[in-house]
C-alpha positions, -999 to +999 in steps of 0.1 A: +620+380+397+615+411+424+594+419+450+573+441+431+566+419+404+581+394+382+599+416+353+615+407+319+646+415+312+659+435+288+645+443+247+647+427+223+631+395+211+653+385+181+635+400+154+609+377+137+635+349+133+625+332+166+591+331+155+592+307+132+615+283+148+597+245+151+576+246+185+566+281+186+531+276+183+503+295+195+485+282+231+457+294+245+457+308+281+432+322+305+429+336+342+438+312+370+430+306+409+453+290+428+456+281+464+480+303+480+500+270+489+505+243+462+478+224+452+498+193+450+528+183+468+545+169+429+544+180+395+564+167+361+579+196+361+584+219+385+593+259+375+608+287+398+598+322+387+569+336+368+595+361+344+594+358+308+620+328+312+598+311+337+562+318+315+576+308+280+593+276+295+557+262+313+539+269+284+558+250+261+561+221+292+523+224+292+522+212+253+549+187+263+535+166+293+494+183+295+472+197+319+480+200+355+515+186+356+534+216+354+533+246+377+550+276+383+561+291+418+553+333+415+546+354+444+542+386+423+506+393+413+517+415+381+544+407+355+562+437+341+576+436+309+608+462+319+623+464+282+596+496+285+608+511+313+638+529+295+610+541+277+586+551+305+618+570+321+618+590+290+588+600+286+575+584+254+554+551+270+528+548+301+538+527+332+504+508+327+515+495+297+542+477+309+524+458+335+499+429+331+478+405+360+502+374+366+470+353+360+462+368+322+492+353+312+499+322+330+494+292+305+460+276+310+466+241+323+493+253+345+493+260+380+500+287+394+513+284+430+514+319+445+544+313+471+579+320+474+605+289+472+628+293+502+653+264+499+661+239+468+672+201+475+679+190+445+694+158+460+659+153+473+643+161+441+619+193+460+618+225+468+604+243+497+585+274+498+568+298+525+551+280+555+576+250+551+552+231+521+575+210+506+565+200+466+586+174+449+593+168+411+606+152+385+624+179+363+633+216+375+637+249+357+651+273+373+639+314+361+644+329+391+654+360+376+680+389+389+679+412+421+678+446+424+701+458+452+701+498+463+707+490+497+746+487+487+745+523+477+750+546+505+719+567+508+697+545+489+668+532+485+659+560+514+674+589+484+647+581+465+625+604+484+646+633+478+635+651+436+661+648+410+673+612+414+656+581+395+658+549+380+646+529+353+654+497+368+624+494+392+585+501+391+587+524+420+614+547+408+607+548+368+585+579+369+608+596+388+630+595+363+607+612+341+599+639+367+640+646+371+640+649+337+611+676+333+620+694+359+662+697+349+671+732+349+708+734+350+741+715+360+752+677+358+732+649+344+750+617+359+741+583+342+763+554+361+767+518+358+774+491+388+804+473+392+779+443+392+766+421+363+734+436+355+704+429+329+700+450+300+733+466+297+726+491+270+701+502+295+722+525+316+734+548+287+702+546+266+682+572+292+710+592+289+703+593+252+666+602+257+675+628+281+703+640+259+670+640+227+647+658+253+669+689+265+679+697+232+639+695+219+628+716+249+658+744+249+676+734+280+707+715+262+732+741+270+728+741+305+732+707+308+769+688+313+760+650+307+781+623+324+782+582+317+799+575+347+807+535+346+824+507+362+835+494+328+867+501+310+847+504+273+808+522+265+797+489+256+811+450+252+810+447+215+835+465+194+810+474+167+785+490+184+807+505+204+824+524+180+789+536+166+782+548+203+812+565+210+804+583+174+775+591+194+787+602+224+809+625+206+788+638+181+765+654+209+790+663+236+783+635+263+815+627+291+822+594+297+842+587+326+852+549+326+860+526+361+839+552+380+811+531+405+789+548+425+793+541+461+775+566+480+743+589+469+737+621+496+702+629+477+696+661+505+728+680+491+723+663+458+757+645+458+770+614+444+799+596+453+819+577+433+851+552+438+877+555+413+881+513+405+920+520+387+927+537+421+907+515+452+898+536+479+900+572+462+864+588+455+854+619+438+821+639+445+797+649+419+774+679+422+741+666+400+709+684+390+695+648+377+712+613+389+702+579+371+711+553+393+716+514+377+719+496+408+741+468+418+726+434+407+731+397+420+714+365+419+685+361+444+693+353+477+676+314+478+703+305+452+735+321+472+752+290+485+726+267+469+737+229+452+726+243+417+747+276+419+782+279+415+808+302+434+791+334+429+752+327+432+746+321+397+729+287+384+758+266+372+746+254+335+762+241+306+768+271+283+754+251+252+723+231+266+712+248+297+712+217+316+726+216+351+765+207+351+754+184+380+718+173+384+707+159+348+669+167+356+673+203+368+678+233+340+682+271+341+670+299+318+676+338+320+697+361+342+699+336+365+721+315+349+759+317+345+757+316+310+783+342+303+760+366+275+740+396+282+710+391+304+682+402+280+649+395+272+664+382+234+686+359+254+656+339+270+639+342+236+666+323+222+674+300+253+640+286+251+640+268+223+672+253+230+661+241+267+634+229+251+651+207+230+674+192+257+647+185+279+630+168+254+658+145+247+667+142+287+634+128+289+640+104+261+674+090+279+691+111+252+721+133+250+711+169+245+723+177+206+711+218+204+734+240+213+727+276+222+754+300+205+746+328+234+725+349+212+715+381+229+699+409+217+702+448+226+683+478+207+708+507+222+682+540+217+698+567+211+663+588+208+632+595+206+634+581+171+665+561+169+674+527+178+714+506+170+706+478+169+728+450+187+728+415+182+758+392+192+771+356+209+793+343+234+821+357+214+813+393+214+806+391+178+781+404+156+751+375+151+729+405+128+695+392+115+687+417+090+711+421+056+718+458+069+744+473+094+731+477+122+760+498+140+735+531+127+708+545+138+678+535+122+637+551+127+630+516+115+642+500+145+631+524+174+594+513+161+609+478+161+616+481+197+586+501+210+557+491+189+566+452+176+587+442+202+561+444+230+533+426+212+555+399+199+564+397+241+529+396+251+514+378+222+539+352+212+573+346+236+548+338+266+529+315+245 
């Protein structure tokens, strides 16, 4: 969840197969008016964040317990789904069509409490939002999503202002990305990735693909020297696909520059600095024509130092059943979580029926038996008509649903990813 609207994570839902799992069926939904407090001071079940996590888990709690016993906590007005935006940064989708009222697809029989939680007591069984209203409950789930945070670059979110410098990451900065892109003429086109976990992490590189697709379609190629600078020490976490997308990277003369993080943006001399993480302390400057900024990511600030989180800020749940390592009735889906896979949109696809499952059986005095393998799901474009398509587990290792390999670039699956993969979002995960 942001401040600008509640947003997805990352493509891809995995491909048909979760649509047929038991559960999965179709519920009908309709607008919704809600106090701007809670209506009631308890609910069944009680769910922070109105992201795809937060949406696909109250509907199926809806069908579970009935009308009126479960609501959701969502400040935002609009839910994005963001899997686009690498999209709308290229060019080849509309903003609008990422974007849809938070009441259209709220389930109907849920409310809809248009606050922001401040504090969980988990001890107490309640959360409280905004204007210290308290609302109690009897099981928890917690979506509240990943935070953007610029403000640890130097020079950002204030850059922003200045041309050539964008990112696909938020619904303010998007376009911009498209502009920089149209308006390149010559010099460095610098891609980066945060030394932060961060949803989506195909994300980061696949713009740089597009752009890559776009200069050489529109002439301006050669004048163009494209840099990946990341904070990682490989192009991606999965050995497969990485190799396919260092065949890339190679084929069409892209630099990667590994344990590079971006520290310090000076958008009015079109700069970017950039901290060398094998050598702490030593930075290197980087003239650019067009800068992509992925920014640093964390977990939002009500769950730093909160009972359910662990160390870092992330809601501690078991790896397998989502449940909460300490309080049996509360449960986490999404990025987060500390489930240690890729925060995607595939991830929560998968995660859903699985939390479903254990809450079920919590609610039945039972031990949870489904066990979620940490399926996640990445379509890695690498154009305008080309999608690798990436699907793995906790292991790192391949989890492919189709009987192809996936390590090459198929048309099939960039139409997978831009045409199906959205209306299977909007029509069936949040159902």
């Amino acid at each position: 969840m942001s401040a600008i609207g509640a947003v997805s994570s990352c493509s891809c839902l995995r491909p048909g197969v979760w649509l047929l799992k038991p559960g999965m069926q179709m519920s009908s939904f309709g607008l919704h008016t809600a106090a701007r407090c809670a209506a009631k001071d308890y609910y069944e079940i009680l769910v922070l964040g109105g992201g795809a996590g937060g949406i696909a888990m109250s509907a199926r709690m809806k069908r579970k317990v009935g009308t009126g016993k479960v609501a959701v906590v969502e400040p935002s007005k609009t839910h994005y789904y963001q899997p686009l935006w690498t999209l709308v940064g290229g060019g080849a989708k509309p903003l609008a069509a990422s974007a849809r009222p938070m009441g259209s697809i709220m389930p109907k029989g849920v409310e809809w409490i248009k606050s922001k939680v401040t504090a969980l007591d988990p001890d107490k069984n309640c959360v409280w939002l905004e204007n210290d209203i308290k609302v109690s409950y009897k099981y928890l789930i917690i979506a509240l999503g990943i935070s953007l945070h610029y403000e640890k670059i130097k020079g950002l979110p204030e850059g922003f202002n200045h041309p050539k410098i964008g990112s696909n990451y938020s619904v303010h900065t998007v376009e911009k990305t498209w502009k920089a892109l149209q308006d390149f003429k010559e010099g460095n086109a610098i891609f980066t990735f945060p030394n932060t976990p961060v949803k989506c992490a195909g994300a980061p590189q696949k713009i740089m693909y597009l752009s890559d697709a776009y200069w050489r379609k529109t002439g301006k190629r050669s004048k163009a020297n494209i840099m990946f600078n990341t904070s990682l020490g490989v192009i991606f976490g999965v050995k497969k696909y990485a190799d396919a997308l260092l065949e890339v990277v190679k084929e069409r003369n892209l630099t990667v520059n590994y344990k590079r993080n971006l520290v310090e943006v000076r958008a009015d001399k079109q700069e970017a600095v950039f901290e060398n993480l094998d050598k702490p302390g030593v930075t290197e400057v980087h003239q650019y024509e067009m800068l992509h900024v992925t920014p640093p990511m964390g977990p939002p600030a009500v769950l730093i130092n909160s009972p359910v989180s662990d160390e870092t800020g992330w809601v501690d749940v078991d790896k397998e059943t989502l449940q909460h390592k300490k309080y049996p009735n509360v449960f986490g889906i999404g990025d987060c979580t500390n489930l240690p896979t890729s925060k995607t949109a595939a991830a929560v696809a998968a995660q859903s029926g699985v939390l479903d499952k254990t809450i079920s059986l919590v609610m039945k005095n039972e031990l949870p038996v489904k066990k979620y393998d940490g399926y996640t799901s990445c379509p890695l474009v690498t154009g305008y008509n080309k999608v690798i398509l990436a699907e793995f587990d906790y292991n790192a290792q391949p989890l492919e649903t189709f009987p192809i390999d996936q390590s090459k670039e198929r048309v099939i699956m960039y139409h997978m990813k831009a045409d199906m993969m959205p209306l299977l979002y909007w029509n069936a995960l949040l159902k």
